[in-house]
C-alpha positions in Angstrom: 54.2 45.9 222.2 53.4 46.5 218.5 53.5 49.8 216.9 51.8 51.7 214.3 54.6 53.7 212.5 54.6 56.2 209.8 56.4 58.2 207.7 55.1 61.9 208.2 55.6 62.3 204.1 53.5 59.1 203.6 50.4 59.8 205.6 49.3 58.5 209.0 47.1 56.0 208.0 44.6 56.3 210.5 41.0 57.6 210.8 42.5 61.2 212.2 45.6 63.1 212.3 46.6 61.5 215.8 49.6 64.4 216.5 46.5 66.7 218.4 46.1 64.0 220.3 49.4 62.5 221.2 50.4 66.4 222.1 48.3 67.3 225.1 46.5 68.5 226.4 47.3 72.1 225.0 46.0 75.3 226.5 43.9 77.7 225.4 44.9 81.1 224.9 41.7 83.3 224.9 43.6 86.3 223.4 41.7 90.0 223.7 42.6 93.0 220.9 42.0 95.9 219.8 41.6 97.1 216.1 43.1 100.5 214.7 39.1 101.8 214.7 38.6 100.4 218.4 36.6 97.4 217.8 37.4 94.7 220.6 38.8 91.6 219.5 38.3 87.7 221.5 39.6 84.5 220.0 40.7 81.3 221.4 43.8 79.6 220.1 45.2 76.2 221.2 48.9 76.7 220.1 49.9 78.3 223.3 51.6 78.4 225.8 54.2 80.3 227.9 57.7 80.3 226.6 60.1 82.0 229.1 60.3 82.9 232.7 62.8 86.1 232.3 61.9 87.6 230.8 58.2 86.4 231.1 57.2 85.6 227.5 54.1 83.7 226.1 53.3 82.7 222.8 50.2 81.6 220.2 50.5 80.3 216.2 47.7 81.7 214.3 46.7 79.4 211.3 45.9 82.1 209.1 46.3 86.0 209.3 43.3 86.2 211.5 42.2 89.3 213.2 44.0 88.8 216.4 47.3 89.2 214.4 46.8 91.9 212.3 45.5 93.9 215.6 48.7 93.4 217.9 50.9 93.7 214.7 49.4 97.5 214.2 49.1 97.8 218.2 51.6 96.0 219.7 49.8 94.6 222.5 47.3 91.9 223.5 46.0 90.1 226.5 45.8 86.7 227.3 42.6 85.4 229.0 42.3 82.3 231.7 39.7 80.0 229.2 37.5 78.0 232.2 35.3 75.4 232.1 32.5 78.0 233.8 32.5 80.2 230.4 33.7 77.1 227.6 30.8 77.7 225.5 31.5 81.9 225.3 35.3 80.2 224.4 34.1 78.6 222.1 31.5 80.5 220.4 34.4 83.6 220.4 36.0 80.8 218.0 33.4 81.7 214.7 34.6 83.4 211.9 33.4 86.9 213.0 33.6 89.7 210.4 36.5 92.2 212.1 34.1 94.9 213.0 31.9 92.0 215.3 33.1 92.7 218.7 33.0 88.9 220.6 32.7 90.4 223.9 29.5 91.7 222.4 28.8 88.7 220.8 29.3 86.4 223.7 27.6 88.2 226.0 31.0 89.2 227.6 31.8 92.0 230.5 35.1 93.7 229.5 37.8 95.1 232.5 40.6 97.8 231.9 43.9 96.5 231.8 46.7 98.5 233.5 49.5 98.8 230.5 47.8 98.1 227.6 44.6 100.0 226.0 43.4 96.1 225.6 39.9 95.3 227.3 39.9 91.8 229.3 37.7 89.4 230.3 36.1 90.4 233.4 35.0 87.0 234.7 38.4 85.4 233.6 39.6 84.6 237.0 43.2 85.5 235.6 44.6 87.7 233.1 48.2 88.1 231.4 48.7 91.4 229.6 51.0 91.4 227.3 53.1 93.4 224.6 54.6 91.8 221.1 57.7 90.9 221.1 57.5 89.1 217.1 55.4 87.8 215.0 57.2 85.5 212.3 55.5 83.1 209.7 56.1 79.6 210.4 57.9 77.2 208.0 58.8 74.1 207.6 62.0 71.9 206.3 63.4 73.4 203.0 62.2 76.9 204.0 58.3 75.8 202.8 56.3 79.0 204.5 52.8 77.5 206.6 49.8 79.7 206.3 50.7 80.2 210.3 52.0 83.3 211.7 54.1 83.3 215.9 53.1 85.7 218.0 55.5 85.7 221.1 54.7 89.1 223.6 56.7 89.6 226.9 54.0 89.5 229.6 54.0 93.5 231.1 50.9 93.1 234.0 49.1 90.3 235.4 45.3 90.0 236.7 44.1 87.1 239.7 40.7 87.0 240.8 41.9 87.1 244.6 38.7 84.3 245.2 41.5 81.8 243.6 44.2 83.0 245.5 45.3 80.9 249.3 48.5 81.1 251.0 49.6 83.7 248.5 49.4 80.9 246.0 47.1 80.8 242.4 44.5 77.7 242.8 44.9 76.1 239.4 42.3 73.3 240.1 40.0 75.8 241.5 40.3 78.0 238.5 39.2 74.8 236.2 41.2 76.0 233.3 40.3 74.1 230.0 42.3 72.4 227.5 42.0 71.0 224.0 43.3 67.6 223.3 42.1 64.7 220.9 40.4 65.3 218.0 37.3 68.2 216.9 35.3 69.0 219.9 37.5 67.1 222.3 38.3 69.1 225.6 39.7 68.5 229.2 39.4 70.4 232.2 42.0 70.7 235.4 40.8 69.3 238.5 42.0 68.5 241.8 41.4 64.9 241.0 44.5 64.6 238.8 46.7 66.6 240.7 49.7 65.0 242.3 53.0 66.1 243.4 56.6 65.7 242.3 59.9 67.1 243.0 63.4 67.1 241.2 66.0 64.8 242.4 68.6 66.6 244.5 72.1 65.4 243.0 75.0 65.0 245.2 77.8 66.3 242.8 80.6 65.4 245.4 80.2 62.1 244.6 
């Protein structure tokens, strides 16, 4: 087998950055806010992903101090929406530069829900919905304490919403749901389907051995 190696600090040498491709496929956190003056917040970020079981905890890296962040920073509190292939292009056209007193449910011809904790609106037609309260927000760096232009936000998830239509045998129907993913390079996406499912348990060890 022959390899294409690189230093990091010497540049890939390739067409693209190939570390978005080589890690994923990521989800998509379609996270819901709301600003100090009440305007709704929607923006998708690809640097998420749950972090913890218990306590449940989730978490998304802004690149930038976008909207989303300064909102659960004064609040406390945001919502993370299922992002499915049914509403991509609303997913994605939530990802534009909005001005913060756009609201993107508006924009994207969105229905909002209540949420039960938080005074967040949701996506109504998301077919599931984690509500969630901030547990940090940190700026990113690197080696030698370099700070990234990318703020953390982990939040401890307080409620959940399912769409009972996904729901059999008490369990969540992820292939039904067709969540989507980003992976590759700009514009590349992937959506779950039953097609690539398959199933595989942990060894059992015999430690009396």
């Amino acid at each position: 087998m022959n390899w294409h190696s690189y230093r990091s600090s010497e540049g890939h040498g390739l067409r693209h950055n190939p570390l978005k491709a080589i890690i994923g496929p990521r989800p998509i956190g379609w996270i819901s806010t709301l600003s100090d003056s009440g305007v709704a917040n929607l923006a998708p970020y690809s640097f998420f992903n749950m972090i913890n079981d218990r306590p449940p905890l989730v978490m998304f890296s802004s690149t930038g101090y976008k909207d989303s962040v300064t909102n659960i920073a004064a609040r406390g509190e945001f919502a993370c929406n299922l992002a499915t292939r049914p509403l991509a292009e609303q997913v994605n056209l939530t990802s534009g530069a909005f001005e913060p007193d756009v609201d993107e449910f508006e924009r994207a011809g969105l229905a909002k829900a209540d949420c039960m904790e938080i005074d967040v609106p949701r996506v109504a037609d998301a077919p599931a919905c984690l509500e969630c309260r901030m547990v940090s927000i940190q700026q990113l760096k690197g080696l030698n304490d370099v700070k990234a232009d990318s703020w953390m936000v982990i939040g401890e998830i307080v409620a959940v919403h399912l769409a009972e239509e996904y729901l059999a045998d008490g369990l969540f129907q992820t292939d039904r749901a067709e969540p989507i993913l980003r992976a590759g390079y700009a514009g590349d996406y992937w959506a779950i389907g039953s097609e690539g499912k398959f199933t595989m348990y942990r060894p059992k060890v015999d430690e009396s051995r």
